[in-house]
N, CA, C and O of each residue as an XYZ file, in Angstrom:
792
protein
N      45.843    -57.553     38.290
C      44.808    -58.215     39.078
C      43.457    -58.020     38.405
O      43.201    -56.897     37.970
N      42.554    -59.013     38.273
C      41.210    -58.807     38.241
C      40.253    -59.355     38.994
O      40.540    -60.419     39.542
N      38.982    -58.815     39.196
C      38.059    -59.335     40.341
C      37.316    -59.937     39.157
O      37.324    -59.571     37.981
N      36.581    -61.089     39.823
C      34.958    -61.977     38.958
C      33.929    -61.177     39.529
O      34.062    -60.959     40.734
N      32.982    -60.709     38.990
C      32.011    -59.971     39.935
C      30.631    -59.959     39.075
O      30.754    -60.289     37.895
N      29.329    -59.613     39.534
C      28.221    -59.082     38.665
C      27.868    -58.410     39.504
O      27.905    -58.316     40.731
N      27.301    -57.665     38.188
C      26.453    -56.348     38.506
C      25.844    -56.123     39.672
O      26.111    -55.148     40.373
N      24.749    -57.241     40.051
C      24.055    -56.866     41.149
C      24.452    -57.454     42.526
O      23.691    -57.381     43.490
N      25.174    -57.801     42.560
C      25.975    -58.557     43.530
C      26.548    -57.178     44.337
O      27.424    -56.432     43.899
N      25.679    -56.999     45.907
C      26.380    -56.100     46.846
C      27.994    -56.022     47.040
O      28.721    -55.137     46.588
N      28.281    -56.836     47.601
C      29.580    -57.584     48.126
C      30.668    -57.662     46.893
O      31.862    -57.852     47.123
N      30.042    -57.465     45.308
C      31.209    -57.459     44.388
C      31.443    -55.250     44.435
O      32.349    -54.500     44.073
N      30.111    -55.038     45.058
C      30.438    -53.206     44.114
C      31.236    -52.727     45.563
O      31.923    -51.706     45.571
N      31.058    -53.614     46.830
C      31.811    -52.852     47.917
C      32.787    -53.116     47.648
O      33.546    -52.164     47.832
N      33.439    -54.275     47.133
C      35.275    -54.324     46.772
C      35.574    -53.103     45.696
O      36.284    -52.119     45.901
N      34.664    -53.511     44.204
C      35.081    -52.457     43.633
C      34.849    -51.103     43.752
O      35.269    -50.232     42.989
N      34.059    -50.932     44.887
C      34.674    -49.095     44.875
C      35.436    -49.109     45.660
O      36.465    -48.475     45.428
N      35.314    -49.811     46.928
C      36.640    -49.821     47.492
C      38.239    -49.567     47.050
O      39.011    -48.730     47.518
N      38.547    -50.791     45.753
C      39.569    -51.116     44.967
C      39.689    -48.972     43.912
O      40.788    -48.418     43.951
N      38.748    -48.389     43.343
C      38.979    -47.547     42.745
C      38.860    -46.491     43.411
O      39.106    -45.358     42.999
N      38.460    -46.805     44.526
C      38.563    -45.392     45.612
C      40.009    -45.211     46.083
O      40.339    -44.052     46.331
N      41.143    -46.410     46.282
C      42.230    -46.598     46.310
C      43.241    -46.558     45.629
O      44.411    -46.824     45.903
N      42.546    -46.065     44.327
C      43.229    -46.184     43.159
C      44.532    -47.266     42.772
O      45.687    -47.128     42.369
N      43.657    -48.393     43.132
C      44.508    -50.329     43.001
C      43.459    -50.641     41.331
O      42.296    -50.864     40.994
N      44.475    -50.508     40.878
C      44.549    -51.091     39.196
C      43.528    -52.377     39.100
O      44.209    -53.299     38.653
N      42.382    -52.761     39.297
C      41.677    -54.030     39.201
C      41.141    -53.898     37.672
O      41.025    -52.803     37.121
N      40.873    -54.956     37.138
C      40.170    -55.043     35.795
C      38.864    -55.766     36.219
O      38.982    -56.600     37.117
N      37.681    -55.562     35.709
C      36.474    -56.006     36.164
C      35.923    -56.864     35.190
O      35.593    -56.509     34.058
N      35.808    -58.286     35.774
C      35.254    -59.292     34.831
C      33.631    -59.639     35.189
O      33.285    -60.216     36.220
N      32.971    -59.303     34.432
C      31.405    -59.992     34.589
C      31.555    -61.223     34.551
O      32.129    -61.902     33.700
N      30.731    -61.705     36.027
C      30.763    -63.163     35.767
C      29.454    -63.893     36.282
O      28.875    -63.614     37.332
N      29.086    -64.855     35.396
C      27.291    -65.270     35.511
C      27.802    -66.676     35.912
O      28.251    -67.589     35.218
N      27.499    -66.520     37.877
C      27.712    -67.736     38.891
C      26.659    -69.032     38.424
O      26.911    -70.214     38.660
N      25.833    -68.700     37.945
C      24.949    -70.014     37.370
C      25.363    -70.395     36.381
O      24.751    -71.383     35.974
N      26.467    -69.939     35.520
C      26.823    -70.972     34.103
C      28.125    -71.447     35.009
O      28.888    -72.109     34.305
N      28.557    -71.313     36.257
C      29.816    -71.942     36.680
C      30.812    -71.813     35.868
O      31.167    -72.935     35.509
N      31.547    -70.854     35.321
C      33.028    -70.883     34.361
C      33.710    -71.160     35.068
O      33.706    -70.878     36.266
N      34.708    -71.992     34.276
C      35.652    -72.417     34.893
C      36.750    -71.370     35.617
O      37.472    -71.751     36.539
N      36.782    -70.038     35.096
C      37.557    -68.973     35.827
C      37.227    -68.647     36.851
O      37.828    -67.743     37.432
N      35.993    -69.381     37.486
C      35.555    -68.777     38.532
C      35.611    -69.791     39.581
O      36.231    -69.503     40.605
N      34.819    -71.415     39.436
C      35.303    -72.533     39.865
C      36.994    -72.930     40.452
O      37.305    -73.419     41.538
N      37.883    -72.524     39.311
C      39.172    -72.943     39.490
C      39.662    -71.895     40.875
O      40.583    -72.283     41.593
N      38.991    -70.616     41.150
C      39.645    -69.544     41.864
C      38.750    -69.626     42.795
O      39.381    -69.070     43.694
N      37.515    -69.968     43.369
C      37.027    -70.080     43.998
C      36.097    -71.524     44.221
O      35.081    -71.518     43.525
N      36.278    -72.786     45.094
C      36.088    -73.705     44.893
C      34.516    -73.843     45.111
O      33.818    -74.736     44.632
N      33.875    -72.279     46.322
C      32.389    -72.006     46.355
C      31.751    -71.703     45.285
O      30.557    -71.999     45.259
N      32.320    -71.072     44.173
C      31.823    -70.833     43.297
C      31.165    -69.694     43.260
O      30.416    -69.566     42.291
N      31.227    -68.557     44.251
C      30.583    -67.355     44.814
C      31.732    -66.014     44.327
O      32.957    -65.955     44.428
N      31.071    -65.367     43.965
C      31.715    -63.825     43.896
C      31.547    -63.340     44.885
O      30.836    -63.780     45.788
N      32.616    -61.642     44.887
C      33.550    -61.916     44.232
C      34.867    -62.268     44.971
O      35.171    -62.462     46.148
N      35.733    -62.266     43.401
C      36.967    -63.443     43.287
C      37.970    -62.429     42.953
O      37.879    -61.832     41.880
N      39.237    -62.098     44.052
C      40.322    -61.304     43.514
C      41.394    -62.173     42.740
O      42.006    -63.046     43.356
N      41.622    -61.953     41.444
C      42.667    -63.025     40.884
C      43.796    -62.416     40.637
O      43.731    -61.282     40.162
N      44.957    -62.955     40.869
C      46.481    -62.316     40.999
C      47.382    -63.131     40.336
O      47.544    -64.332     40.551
N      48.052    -62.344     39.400
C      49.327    -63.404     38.783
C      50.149    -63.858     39.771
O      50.832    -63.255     40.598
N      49.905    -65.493     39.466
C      51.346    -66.086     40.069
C      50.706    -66.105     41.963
O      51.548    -66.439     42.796
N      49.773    -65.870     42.294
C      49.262    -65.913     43.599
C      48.291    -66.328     43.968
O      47.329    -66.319     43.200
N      48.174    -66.797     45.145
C      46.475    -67.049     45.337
C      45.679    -66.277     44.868
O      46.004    -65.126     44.576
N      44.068    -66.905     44.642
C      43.522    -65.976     44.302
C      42.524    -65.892     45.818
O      42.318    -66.965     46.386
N      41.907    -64.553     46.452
C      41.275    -64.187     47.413
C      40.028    -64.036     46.901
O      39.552    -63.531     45.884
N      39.396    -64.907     48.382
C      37.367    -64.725     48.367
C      37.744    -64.620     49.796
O      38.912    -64.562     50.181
N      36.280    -64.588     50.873
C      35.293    -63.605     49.790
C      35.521    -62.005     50.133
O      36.663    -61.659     50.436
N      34.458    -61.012     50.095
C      34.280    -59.964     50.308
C      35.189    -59.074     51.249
O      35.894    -58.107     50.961
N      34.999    -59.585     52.245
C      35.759    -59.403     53.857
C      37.296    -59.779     53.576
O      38.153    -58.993     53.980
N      37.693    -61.002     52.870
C      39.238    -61.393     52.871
C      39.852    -60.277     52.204
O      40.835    -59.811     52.780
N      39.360    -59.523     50.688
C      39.653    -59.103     49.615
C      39.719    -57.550     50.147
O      40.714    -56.907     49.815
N      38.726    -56.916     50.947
C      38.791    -55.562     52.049
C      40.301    -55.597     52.850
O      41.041    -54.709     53.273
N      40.351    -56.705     52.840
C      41.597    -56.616     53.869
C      42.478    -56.672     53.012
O      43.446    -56.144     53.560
N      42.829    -57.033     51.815
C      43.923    -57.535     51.103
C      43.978    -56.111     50.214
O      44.958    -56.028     49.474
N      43.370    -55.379     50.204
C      43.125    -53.639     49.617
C      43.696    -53.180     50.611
O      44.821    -52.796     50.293
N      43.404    -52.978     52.021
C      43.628    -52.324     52.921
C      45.097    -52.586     52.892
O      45.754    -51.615     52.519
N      45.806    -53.714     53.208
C      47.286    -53.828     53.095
C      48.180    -53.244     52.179
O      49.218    -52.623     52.408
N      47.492    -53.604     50.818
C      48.191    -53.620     49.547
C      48.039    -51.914     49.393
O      48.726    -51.392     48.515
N      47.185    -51.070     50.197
C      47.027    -49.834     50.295
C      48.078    -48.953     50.826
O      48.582    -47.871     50.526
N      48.202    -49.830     51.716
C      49.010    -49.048     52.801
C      48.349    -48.757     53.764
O      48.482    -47.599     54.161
N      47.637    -49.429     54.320
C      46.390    -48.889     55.239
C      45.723    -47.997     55.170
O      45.453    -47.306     56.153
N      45.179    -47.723     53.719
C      44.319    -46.081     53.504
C      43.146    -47.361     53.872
O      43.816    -47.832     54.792
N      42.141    -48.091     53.844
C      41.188    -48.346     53.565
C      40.268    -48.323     55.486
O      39.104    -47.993     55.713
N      41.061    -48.674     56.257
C      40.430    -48.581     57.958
C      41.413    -47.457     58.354
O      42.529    -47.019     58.074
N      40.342    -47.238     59.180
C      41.301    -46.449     60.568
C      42.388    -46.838     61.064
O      42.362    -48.064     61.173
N      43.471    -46.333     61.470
C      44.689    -46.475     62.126
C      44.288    -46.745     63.640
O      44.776    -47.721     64.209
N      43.665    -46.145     64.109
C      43.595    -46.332     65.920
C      42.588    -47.535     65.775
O      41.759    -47.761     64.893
N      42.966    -48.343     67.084
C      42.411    -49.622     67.247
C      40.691    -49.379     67.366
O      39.884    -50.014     66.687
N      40.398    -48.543     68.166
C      38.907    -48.486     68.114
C      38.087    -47.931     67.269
O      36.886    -48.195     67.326
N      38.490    -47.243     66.530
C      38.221    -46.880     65.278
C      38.015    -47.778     63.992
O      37.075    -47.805     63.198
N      39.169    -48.491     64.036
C      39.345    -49.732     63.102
C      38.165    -50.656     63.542
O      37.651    -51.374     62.685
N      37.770    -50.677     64.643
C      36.827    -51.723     65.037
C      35.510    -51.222     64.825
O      34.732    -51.954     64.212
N      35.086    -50.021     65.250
C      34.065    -49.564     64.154
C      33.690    -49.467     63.241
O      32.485    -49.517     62.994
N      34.691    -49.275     62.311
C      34.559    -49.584     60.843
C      34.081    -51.659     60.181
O      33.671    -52.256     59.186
N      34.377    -51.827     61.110
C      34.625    -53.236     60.868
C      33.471    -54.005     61.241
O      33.086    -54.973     60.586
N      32.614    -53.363     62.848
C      31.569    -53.624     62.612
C      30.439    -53.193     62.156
O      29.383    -53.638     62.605
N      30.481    -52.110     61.039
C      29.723    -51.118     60.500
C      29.792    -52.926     59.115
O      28.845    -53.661     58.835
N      30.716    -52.987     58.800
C      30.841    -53.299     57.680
C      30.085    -54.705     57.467
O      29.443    -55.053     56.476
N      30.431    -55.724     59.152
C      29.888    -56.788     59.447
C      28.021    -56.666     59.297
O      27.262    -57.430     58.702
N      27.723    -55.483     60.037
C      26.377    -55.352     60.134
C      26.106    -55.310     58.407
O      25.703    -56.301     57.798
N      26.370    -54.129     57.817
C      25.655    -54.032     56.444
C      25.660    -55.167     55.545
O      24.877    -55.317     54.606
N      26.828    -56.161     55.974
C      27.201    -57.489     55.131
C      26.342    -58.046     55.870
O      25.393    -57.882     55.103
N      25.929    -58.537     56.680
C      24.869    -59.512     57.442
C      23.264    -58.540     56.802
O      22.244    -59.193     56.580
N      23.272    -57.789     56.695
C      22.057    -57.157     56.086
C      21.546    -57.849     54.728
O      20.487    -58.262     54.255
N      23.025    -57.732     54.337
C      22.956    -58.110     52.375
C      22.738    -59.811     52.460
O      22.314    -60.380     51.454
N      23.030    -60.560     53.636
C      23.056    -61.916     53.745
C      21.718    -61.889     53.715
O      21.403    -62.401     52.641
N      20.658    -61.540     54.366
C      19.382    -61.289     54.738
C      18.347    -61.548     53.923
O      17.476    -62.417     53.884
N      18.777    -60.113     52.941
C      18.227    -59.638     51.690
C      18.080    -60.797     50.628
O      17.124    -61.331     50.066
N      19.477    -60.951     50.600
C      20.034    -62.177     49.513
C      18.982    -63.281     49.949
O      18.273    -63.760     49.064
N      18.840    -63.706     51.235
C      18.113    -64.977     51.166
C      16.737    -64.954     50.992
O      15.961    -65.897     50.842
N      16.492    -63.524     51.039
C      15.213    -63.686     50.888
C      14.661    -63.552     49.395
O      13.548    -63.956     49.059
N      15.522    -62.970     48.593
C      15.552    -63.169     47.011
C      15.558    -64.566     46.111
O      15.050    -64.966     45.063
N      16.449    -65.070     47.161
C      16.759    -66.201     46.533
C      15.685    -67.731     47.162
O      15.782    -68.899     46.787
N      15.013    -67.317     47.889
C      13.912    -68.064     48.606
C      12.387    -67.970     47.564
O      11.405    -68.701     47.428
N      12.771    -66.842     47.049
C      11.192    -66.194     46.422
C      11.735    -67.141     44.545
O      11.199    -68.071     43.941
N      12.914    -66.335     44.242
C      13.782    -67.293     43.231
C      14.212    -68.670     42.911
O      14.933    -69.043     41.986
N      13.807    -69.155     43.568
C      14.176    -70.848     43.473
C      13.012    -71.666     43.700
O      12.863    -72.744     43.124
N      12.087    -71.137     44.612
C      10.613    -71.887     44.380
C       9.742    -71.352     43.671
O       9.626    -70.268     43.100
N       8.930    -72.579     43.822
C       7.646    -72.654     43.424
C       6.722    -71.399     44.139
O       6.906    -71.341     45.355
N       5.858    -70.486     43.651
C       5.399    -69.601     44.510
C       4.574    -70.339     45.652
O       4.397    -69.892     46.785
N       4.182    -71.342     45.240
C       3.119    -72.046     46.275
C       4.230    -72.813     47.448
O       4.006    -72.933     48.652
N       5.166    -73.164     46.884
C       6.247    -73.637     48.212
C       7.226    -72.054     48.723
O       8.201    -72.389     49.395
N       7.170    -71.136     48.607
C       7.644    -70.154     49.224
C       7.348    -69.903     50.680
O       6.255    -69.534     51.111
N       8.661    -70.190     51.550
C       7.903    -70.469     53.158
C       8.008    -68.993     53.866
O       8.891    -68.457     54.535
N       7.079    -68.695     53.547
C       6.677    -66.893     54.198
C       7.345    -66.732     55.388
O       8.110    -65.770     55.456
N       7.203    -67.649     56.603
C       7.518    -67.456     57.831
C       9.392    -67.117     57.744
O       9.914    -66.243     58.436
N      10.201    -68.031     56.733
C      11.847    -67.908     56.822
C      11.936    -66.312     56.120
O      12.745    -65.537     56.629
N      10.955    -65.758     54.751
C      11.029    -64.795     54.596
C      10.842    -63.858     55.485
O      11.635    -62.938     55.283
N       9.791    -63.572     56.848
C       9.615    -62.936     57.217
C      10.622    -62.837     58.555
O      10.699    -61.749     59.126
N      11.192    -63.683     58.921
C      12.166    -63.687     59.807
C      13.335    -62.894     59.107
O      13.878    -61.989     59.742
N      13.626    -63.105     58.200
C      15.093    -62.357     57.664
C      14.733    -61.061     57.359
O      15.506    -60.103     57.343
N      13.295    -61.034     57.064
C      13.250    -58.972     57.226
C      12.978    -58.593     57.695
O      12.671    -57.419     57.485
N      12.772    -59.314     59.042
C      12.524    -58.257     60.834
C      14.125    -58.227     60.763
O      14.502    -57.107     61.107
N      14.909    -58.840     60.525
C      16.410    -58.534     61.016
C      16.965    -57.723     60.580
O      17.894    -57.176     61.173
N      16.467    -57.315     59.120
C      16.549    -56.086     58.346
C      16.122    -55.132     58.960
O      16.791    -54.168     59.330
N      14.623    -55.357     59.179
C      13.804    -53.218     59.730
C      15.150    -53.312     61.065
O      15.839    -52.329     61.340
N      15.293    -54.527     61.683
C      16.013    -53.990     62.961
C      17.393    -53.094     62.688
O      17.668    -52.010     63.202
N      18.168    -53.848     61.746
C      19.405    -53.092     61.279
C      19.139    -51.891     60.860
O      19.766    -50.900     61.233
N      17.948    -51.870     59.845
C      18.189    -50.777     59.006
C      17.236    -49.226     60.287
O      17.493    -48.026     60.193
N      16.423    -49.730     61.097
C      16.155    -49.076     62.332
C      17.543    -48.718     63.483
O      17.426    -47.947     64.436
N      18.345    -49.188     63.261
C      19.550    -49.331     64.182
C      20.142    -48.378     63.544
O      20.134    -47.356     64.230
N      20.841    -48.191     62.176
C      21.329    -47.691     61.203
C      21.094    -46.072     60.856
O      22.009    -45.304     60.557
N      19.642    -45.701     60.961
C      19.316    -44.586     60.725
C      19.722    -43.966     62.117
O      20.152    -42.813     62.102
N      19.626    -44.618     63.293
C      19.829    -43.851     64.493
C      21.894    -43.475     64.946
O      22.519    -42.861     65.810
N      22.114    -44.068     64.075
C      23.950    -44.140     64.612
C      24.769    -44.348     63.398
O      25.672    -45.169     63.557
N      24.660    -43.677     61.933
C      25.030    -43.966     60.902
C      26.451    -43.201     61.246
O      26.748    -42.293     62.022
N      27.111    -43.922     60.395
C      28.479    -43.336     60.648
C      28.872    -42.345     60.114
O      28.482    -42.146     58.964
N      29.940    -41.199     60.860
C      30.428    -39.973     60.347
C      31.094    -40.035     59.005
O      32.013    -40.852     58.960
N      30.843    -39.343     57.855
C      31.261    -39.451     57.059
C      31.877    -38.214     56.154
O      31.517    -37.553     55.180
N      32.772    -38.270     56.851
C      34.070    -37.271     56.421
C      34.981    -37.139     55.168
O      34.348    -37.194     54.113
N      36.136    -37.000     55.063
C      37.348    -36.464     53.882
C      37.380    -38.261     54.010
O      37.049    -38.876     52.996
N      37.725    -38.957     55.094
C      38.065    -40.188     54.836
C      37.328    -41.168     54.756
O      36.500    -41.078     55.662
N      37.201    -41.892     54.278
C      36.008    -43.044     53.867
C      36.753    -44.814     54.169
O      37.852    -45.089     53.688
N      36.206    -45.521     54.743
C      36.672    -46.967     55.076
C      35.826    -48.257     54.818
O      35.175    -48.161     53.778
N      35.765    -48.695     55.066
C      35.497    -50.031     54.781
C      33.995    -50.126     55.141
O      33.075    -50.492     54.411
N      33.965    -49.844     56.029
C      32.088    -49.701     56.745
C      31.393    -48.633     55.550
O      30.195    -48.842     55.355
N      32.024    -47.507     54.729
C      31.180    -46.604     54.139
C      30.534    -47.584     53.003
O      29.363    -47.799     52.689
N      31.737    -48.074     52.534
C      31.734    -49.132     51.202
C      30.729    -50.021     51.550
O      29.780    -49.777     50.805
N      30.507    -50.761     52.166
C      29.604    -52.030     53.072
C      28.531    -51.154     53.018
O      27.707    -51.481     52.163
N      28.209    -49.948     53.770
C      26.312    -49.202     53.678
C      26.392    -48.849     52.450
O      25.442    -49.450     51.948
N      26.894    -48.276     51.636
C      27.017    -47.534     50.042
C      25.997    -49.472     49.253
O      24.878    -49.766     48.833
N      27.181    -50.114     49.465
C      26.567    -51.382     48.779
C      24.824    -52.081     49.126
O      23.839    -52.444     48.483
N      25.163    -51.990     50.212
C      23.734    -52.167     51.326
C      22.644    -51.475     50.132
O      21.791    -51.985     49.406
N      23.024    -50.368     50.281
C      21.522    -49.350     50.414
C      21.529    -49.391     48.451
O      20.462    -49.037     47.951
N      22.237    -49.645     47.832
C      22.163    -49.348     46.514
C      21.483    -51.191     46.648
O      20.686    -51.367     45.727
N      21.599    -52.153     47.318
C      21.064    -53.484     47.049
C      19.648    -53.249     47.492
O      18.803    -53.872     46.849
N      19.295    -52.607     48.296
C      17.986    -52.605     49.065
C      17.148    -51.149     47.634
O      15.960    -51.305     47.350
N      17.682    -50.333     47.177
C      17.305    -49.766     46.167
C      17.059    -50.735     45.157
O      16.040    -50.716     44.466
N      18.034    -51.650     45.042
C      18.163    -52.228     43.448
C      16.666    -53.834     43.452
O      16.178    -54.398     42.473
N      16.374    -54.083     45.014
C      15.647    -55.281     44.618
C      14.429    -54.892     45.795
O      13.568    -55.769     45.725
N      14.108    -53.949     46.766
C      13.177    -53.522     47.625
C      13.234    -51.929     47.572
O      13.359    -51.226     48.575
N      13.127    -51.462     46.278
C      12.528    -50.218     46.010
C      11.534    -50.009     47.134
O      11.126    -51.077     47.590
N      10.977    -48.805     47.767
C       9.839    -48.486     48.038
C       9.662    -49.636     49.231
O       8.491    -49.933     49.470
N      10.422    -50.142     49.807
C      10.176    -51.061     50.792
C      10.549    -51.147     51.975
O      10.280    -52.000     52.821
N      11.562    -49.698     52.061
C      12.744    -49.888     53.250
C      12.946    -48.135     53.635
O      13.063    -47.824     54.820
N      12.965    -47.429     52.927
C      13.422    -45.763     53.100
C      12.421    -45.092     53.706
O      12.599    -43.901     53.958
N      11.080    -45.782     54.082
C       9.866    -44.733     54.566
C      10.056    -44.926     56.221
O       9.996    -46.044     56.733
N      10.257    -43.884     56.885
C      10.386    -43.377     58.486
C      11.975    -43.447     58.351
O      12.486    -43.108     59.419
N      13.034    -43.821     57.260
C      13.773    -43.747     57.617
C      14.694    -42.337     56.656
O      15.251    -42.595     55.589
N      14.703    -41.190     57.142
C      15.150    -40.205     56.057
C      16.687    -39.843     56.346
O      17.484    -39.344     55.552
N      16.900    -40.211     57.650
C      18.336    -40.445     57.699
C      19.508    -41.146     56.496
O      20.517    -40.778     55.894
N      18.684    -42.308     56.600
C      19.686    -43.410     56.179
C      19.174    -43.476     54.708
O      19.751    -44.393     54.125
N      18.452    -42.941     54.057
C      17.832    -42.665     52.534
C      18.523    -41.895     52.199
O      18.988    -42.102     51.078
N      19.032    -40.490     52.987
C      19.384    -39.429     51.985
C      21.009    -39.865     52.443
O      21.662    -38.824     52.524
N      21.695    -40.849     52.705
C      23.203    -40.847     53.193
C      23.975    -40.822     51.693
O      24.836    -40.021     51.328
N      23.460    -41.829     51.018
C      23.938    -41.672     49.586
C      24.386    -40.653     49.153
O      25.546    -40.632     48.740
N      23.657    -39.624     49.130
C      23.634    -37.946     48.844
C      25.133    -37.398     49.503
O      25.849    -36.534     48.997
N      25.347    -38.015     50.548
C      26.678    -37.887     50.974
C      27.635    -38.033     51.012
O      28.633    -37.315     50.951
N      27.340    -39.552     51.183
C      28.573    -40.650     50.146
C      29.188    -40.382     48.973
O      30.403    -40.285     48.799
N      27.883    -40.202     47.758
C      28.396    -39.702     46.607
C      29.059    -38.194     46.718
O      29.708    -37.886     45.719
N      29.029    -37.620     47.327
C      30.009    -35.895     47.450
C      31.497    -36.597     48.237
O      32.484    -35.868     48.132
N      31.649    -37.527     48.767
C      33.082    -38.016     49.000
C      33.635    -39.209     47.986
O      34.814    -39.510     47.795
N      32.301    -39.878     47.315
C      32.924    -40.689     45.978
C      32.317    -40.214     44.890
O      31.100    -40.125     45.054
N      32.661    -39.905     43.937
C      31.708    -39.225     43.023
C      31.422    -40.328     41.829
O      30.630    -40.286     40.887
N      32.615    -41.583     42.340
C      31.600    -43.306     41.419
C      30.533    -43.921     41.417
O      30.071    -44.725     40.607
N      30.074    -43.441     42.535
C      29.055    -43.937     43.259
C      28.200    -45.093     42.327
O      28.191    -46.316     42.185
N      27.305    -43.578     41.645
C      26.095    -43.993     41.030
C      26.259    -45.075     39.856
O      25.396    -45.873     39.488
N      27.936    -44.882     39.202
C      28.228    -46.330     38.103
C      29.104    -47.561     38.664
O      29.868    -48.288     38.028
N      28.793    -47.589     39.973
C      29.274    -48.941     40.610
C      28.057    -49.199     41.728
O      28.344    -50.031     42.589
N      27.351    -48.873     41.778
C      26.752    -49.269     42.847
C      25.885    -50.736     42.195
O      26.045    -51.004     41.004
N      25.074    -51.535     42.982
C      24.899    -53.116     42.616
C      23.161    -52.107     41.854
O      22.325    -51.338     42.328
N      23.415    -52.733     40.543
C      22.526    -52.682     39.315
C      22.146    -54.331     38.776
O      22.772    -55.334     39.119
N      21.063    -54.295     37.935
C      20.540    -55.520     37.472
C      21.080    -55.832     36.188
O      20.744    -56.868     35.613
């Protein structure tokens, strides 16, 4: 199997630590979504990373499908076994992925225009939804124990995206959810060479 992924892409480093925290054999292909390759087009018709590709099988998008398709192919190491548990994890994972949706648009709003057509007001709406999460987040972060799931992977990605493109923009009043990393990495020790880089 190999995933399509880049570097800074949240949603590609939560599969792959996910995938090597599980120790599931993936090979990691860099892939630059603006030249459209055809390896990426043919497996994904959005054209979005990342892309799990499998001999002889479908290939799985996006983020969320490919969590689940680890989790199976795991044996269920990747969620909780008890139903409410599993559902915590799941909306730990929804929230930090709706975070990275956020982020993303607001990168890509500042990235595609003109600075003089940049509409401040859509930017500033998507990062009140942020302080709210990431205010929500510091107050109820999840326990993070011997076992690690799907929601750890989802904040791990989060907070290394909000490091990697709002340095200095997001961690002040919040020392909770700044120093979690510190934690994360003592239960993954990949951390720091998968997390979303430029």
């Amino acid at each position: 199997m190999k995933v399509l992924y880049s570097p800074a892409s949240p949603y590609s480093a939560k599969v792959r630590m996910a995938a090597r925290h599980l120790g599931i054999d993936v090979t990691e292909v860099k892939t630059d979504t603006n030249a459209a390759p055809a390896e990426l087009v043919d497996n994904n018709p959005l054209g979005k990373i990342p892309v799990l590709i499998r001999d002889g099988e479908a290939p799985i998008y996006d983020s969320v499908a490919i969590m689940h398709f680890l989790d199976r192919k795991s044996g269920g190491k990747l969620y909780p076994k008890k139903d409410e548990k599993r559902t915590e994890a799941e909306v730990l994972e929804a929230l930090c992925d709706g975070v990275m949706d956020c982020l993303l648009a607001i990168v890509y709003e500042r990235r595609s225009r003109d600075e003089a057509k940049v509409h401040q007001p859509w930017i500033d709406k998507q990062w009140a939804k942020v302080v709210k999460s990431l205010d929500y987040l510091e107050k109820n972060l999840p326990k993070t124990g011997k076992k690690l799931h799907g929601g750890h992977f989802a904040l791990a990605a989060m907070i290394s995206y909000l490091d990697l493109r709002f340095n200095g923009q997001w961690a002040e009043g919040r020392p909770e959810l700044a120093s979690w990393p510190d934690t994360f990495g003592k239960r993954f020790s990949h951390y720091a060479e998968m997390k979303a880089t430029a």
